[in-house]
C-alpha positions as CSV (number, residue, x, y, z in Angstrom):
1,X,-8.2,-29.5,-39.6
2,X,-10.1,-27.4,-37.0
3,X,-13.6,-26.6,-38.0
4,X,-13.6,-22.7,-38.1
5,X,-17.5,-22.5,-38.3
6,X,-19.2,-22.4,-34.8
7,X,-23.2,-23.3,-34.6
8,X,-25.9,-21.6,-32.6
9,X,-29.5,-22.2,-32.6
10,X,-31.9,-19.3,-32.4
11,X,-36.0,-19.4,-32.6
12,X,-35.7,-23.0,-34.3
13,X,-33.1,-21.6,-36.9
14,X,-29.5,-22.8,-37.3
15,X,-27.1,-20.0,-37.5
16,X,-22.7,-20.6,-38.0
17,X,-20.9,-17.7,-37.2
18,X,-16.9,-17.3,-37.5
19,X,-15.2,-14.7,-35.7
20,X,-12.0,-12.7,-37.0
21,X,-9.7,-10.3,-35.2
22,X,-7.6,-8.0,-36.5
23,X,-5.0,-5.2,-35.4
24,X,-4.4,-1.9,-37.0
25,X,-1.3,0.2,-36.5
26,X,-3.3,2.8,-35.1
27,X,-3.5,1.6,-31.8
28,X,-6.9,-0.2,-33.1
29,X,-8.2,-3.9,-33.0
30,X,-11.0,-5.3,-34.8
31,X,-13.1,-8.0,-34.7
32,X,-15.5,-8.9,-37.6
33,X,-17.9,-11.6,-37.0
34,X,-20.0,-13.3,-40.2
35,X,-23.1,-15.0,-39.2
36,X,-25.0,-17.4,-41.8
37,X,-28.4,-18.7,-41.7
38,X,-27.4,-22.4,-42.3
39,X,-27.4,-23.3,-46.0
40,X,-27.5,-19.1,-47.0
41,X,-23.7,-18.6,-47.2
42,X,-24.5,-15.7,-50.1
43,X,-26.3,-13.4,-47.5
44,X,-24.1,-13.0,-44.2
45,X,-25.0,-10.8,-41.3
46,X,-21.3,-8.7,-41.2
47,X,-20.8,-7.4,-37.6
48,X,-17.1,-5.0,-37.1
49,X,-16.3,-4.1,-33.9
50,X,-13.2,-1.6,-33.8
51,X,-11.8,-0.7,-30.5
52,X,-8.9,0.1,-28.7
53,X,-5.9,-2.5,-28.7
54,X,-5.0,-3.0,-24.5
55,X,-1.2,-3.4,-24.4
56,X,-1.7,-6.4,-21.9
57,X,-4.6,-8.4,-23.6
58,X,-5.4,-7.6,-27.1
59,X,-8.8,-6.9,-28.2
60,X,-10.8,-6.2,-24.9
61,X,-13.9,-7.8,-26.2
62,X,-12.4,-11.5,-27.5
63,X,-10.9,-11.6,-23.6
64,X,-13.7,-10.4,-22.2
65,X,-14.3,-6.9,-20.3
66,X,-16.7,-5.4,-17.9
67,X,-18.8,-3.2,-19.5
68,X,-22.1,-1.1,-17.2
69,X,-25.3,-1.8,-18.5
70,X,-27.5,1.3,-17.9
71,X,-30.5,-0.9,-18.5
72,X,-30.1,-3.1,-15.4
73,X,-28.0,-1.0,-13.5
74,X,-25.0,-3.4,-13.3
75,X,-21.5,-4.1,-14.7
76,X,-21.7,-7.2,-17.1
77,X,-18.6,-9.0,-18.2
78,X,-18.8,-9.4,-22.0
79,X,-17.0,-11.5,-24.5
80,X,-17.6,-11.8,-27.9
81,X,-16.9,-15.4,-27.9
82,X,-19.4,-16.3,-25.9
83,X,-23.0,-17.7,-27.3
84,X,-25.4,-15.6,-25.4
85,X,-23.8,-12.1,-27.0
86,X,-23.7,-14.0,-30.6
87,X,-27.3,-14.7,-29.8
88,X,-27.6,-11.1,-28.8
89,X,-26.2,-10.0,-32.0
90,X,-28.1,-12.0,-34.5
91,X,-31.6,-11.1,-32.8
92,X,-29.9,-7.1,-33.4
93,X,-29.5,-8.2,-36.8
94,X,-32.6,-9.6,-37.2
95,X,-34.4,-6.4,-35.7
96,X,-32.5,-4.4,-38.0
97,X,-33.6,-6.0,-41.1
98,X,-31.1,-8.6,-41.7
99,X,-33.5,-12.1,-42.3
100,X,-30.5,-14.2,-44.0
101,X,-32.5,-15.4,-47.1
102,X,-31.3,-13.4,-50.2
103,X,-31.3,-9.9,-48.6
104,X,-28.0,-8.3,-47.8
105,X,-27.3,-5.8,-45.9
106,X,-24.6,-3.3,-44.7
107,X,-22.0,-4.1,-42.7
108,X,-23.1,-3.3,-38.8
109,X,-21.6,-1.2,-36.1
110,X,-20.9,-3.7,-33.6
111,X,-20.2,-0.8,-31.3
112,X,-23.6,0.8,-31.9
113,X,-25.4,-3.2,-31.0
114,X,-23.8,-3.0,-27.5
115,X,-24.8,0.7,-27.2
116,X,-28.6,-0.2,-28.0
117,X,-28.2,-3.3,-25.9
118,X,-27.7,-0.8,-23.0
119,X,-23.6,-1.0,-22.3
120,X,-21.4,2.0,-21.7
121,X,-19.1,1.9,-24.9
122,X,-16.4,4.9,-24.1
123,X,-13.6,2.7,-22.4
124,X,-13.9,0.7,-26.0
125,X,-13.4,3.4,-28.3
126,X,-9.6,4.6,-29.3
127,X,-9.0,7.9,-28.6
128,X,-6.5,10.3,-30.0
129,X,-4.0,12.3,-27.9
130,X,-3.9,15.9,-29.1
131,X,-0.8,17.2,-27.6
């Protein structure tokens, strides 16, 4: 059986995250990653991400897509799979109150973490046609 749990460490702390994905028949995808503080499976840090659903890859952010950071100036290629954004994202978490031990808090915006971590977000978001 394939373990499902991936580990990261973080400021001496062991963290297991499992990423799911998701598509909605609204042209939608999600992604909704639960992070644990090891041993603390009662109080997850719940990250959604809902974007568009590309007609060639899925989900842009489980492939990977180049998003501009305004803070450096640059185009960054981001994947939610990758260890340095989950790394990202539980440092977010822990900014924004989330400490793992017996505290729960709401679900987060993934959307709004990449916003604050500088990235353009627009070509991720689903828009409606109005015609």
């Amino acid at each position: 059986m394939k373990k499902q749990l991936r580990k990261i460490v973080i400021q001496n702390n062991e963290y297991l995250y499992k990423i799911n994905h998701n598509y909605l028949e609204d042209g939608t995808s999600s992604i909704l990653i639960r992070i644990y503080l090891t041993e603390q499976k009662q109080t997850p840090l719940i990250i959604k991400f809902i974007t568009i659903d590309d007609y060639y890859i899925g989900q842009p952010l489980n492939f990977g897509v180049n998003l501009m950071n305004t803070i450096i100036g640059t185009f960054e290629k981001i994947n939610i799979n990758e260890p340095k954004i989950v790394q990202k994202l539980i440092l977010q978490g822990l900014k924004n109150g989330w400490t793992g031990y017996n505290n729960n808090i709401n679900i987060q915006d993934g959307l709004s973490y990449l916003k604050e971590f500088g990235y353009e977000i627009d070509m991720l978001i689903h828009k409606i046609d109005n015609e």
